[in-house]
C-alpha positions in Angstrom: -104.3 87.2 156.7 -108.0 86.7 155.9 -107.6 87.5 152.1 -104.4 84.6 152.3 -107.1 82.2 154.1 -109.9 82.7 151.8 -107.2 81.7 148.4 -106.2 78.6 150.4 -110.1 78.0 150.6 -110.4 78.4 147.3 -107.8 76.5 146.2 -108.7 73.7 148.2 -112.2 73.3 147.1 -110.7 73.9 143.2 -107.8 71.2 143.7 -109.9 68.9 146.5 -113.3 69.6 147.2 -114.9 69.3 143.3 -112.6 65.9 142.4 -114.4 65.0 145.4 -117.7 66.0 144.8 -117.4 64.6 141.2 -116.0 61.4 141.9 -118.8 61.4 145.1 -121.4 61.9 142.2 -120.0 58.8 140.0 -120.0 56.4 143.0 -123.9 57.7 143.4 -125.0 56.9 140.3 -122.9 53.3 140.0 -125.4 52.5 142.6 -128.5 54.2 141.4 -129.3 57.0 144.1 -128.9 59.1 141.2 -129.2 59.5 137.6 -132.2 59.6 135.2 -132.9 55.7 136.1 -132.3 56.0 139.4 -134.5 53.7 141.5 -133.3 53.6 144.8 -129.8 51.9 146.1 -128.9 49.0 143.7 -125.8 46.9 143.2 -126.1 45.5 140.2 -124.3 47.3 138.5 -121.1 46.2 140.6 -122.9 42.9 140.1 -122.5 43.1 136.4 -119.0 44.3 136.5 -117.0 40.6 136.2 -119.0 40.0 133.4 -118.0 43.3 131.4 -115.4 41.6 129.0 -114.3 44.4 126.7 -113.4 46.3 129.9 -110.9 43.9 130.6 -109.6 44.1 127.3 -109.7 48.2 127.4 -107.8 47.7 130.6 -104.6 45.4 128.9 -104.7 47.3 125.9 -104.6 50.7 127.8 -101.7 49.3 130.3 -100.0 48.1 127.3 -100.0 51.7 125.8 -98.9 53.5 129.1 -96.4 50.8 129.9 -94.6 50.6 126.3 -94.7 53.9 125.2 -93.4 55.3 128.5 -91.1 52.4 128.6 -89.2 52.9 125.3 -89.3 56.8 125.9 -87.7 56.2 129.3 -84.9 54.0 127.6 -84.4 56.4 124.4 -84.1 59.1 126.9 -81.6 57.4 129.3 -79.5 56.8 126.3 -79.4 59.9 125.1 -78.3 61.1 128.5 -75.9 58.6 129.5 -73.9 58.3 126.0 -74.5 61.5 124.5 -73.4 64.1 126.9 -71.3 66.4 124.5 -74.2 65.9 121.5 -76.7 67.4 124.5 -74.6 70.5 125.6 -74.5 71.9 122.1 -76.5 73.5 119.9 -78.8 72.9 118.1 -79.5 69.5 120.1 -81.2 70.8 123.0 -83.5 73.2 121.4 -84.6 70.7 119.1 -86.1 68.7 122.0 -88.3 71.5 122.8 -90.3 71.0 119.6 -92.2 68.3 120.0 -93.3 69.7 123.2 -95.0 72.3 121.4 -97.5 70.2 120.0 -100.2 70.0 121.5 -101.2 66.0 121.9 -103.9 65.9 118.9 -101.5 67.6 116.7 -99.2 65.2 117.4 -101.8 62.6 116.3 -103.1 64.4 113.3 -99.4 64.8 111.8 -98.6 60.9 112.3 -102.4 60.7 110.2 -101.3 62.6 107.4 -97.7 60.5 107.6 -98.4 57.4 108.4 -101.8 56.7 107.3 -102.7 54.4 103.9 -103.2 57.2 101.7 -100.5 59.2 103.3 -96.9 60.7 102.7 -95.3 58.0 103.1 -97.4 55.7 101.1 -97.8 58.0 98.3 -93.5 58.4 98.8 -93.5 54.4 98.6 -96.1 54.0 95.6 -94.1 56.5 93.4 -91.0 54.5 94.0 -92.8 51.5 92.9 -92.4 49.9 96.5 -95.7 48.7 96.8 -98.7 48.5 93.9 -101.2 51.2 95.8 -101.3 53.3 98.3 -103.7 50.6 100.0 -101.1 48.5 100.2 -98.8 50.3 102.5 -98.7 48.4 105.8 -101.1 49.3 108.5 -99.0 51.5 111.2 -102.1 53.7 112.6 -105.5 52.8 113.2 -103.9 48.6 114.2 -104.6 46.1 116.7 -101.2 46.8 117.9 -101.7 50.6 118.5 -98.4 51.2 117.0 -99.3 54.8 115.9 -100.6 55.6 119.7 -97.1 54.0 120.7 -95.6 56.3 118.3 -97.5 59.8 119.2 -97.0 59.2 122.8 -93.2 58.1 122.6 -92.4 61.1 120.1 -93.9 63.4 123.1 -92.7 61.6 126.2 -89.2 61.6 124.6 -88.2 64.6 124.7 -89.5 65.7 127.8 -88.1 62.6 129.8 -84.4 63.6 127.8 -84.5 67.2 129.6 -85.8 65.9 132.9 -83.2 63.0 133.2 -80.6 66.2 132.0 -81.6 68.2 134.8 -81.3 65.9 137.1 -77.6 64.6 135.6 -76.2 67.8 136.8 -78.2 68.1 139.5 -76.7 64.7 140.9 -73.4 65.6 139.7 -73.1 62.6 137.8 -70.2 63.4 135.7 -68.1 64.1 139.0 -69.5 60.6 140.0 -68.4 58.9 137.0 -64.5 60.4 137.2 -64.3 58.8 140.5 -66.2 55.1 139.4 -63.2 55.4 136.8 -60.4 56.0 138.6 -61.8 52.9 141.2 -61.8 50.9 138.0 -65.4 50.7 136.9 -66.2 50.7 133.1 -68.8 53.3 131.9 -71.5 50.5 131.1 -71.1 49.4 135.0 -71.5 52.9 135.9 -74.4 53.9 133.8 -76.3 50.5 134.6 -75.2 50.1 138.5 -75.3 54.0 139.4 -76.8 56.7 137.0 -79.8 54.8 135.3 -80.9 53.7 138.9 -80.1 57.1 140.7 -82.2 59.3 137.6 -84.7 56.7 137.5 -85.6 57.2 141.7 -85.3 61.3 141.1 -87.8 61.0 138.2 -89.9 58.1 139.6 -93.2 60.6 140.6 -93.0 62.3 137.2 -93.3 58.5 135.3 -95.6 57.5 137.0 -97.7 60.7 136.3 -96.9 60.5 132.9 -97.9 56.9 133.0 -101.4 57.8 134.7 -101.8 60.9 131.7 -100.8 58.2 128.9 -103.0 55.5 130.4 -106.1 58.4 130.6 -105.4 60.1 127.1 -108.2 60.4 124.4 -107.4 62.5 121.6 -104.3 60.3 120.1 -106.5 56.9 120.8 -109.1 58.3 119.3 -107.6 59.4 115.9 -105.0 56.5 115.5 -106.6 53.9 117.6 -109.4 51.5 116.4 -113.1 51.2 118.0 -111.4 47.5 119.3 -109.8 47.3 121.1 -110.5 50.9 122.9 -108.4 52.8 125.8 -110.0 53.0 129.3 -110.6 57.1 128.0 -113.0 56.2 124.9 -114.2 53.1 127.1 -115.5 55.3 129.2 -117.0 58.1 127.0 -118.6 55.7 125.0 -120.7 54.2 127.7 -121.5 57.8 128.8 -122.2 59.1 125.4 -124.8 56.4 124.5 -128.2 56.6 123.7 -129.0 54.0 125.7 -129.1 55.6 129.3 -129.4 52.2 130.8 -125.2 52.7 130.2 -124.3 55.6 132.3 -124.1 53.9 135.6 -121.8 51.2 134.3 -119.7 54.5 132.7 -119.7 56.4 136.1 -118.8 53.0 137.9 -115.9 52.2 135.3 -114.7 55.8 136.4 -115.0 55.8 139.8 -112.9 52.8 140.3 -110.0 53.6 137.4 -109.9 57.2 139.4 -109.5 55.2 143.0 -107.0 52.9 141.6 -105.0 55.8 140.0 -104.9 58.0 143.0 -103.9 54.9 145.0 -100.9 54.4 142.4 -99.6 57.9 142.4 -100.1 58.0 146.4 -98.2 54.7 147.3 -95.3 56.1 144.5 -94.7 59.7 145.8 -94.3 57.8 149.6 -92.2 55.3 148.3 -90.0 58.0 146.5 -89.9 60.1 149.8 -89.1 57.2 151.8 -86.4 55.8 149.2 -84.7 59.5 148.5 -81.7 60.2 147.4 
């Protein structure tokens, strides 16, 4: 009984107590009781906060990412679900999905490099079929003010883990039972994939997108491969303030942290009650 009370312990300082104590530390030094600078309680560096521009802009561009990519991951996945049922059930469809979720994120990223980039395969492919004049002047899919090569990396992962999660919980539902019945009432199978299954798989899985959301909105090995120095995510925001030379930066780092962590953990709280509240 001790032995099982000393693991919770553990656990609970692993999982609770050193978030804690870290996020505790950032909040310290966003108001100079800590730090290399520290002079005492200060609050100009909350002060200073409305006036930090490019955090704004980190901020849309990094809610754009998470929003898009899960977005058209979500619908790609849904479709695949809802229309393809028999494609899904046989080989070699389903373990095909499970290879993208091998790669690990940045080699994910580095493969869409070596694709997609201006002197890669597919711009030396397009040169020697006299589709464009030089490499250079392949069209700019990574490394854009668009992020179009983060949207791709992250969609080409999300995918294929939203297609098995939405697959599990098909049969899981018993959606297939459900849609014999909707059909012998008279509904279509549009009306019963838009007014029952999308809404029922998209409750179920409602915690896990907006975790995958959070993960998306905090990543920093894609961004920083196939994203530009502007606009930056919220994760190379960040490290950038704290990796400066110039330590006069590190509070307005720690500060930008400490509230995206706040406002995250407040995201995924007020979703897992609303799921619990709201479940199926």
């Amino acid at each position: 009984m001790k032995q099982r009370s000393l693991l919770l312990w553990l656990y609970a300082l692993l999982v609770v107590g050193l978030p804690l104590a870290g996020l505790f530390n950032a909040f310290l030094y966003s108001v100079g009781l800590v730090g290399p600078l520290s002079v005492g309680f200060t609050p100009r560096y909350w002060q200073q906060l409305p006036g930090e521009t490019s955090l704004l802009t980190s901020l849309g561009f990094s809610l754009y990412v998470a929003v898009v990519s899960v977005g058209l991951a979500v619908i790609l996945a849904l479709v695949l679900v809802l229309r393809y049922q028999t494609t899904l059930r046989h080989w070699p469809f389903p373990t095909l999905l499970y290879v993208p979720l091998l790669f690990p994120s940045l080699v994910m990223a580095f493969y869409l490099f070596q694709l997609l980039g201006g002197s890669g395969w597919l711009a030396r492919m397009a040169y020697q079929l006299h589709l464009i004049q030089s490499p250079a002047g392949f069209p700019e899919l990574i490394q854009d003010g668009a992020g179009l090569g983060i949207l791709l990396a992250q969609v080409g992962l999300a995918f294929p883990f939203f297609t098995l999660l939405f697959q599990s919980l098909y049969a899981d539902a018993r959606l297939d039972e459900l849609r014999n019945l909707t059909r012998t009432l008279g509904a279509s199978s549009w009306q019963f994939n838009r007014r029952v299954a999308a809404p029922i798989l998209l409750r179920r899985a409602a915690p896990t997108l907006v975790l995958y959301g959070v993960a998306v909105l905090g990543a920093y090995d894609i961004p920083l491969l196939l994203g530009r120095n502007y606009p930056q995510m919220l994760s190379l925001y960040i490290t950038t303030k704290l990796q400066r030379f110039d330590l006069t930066e590190l509070p307005m780092g720690y500060l930008v942290g400490f509230l995206v962590t706040l406002v995250l953990m407040a995201v995924i709280y007020a979703t897992t009650r609303w799921t619990q509240r709201h479940a199926l």
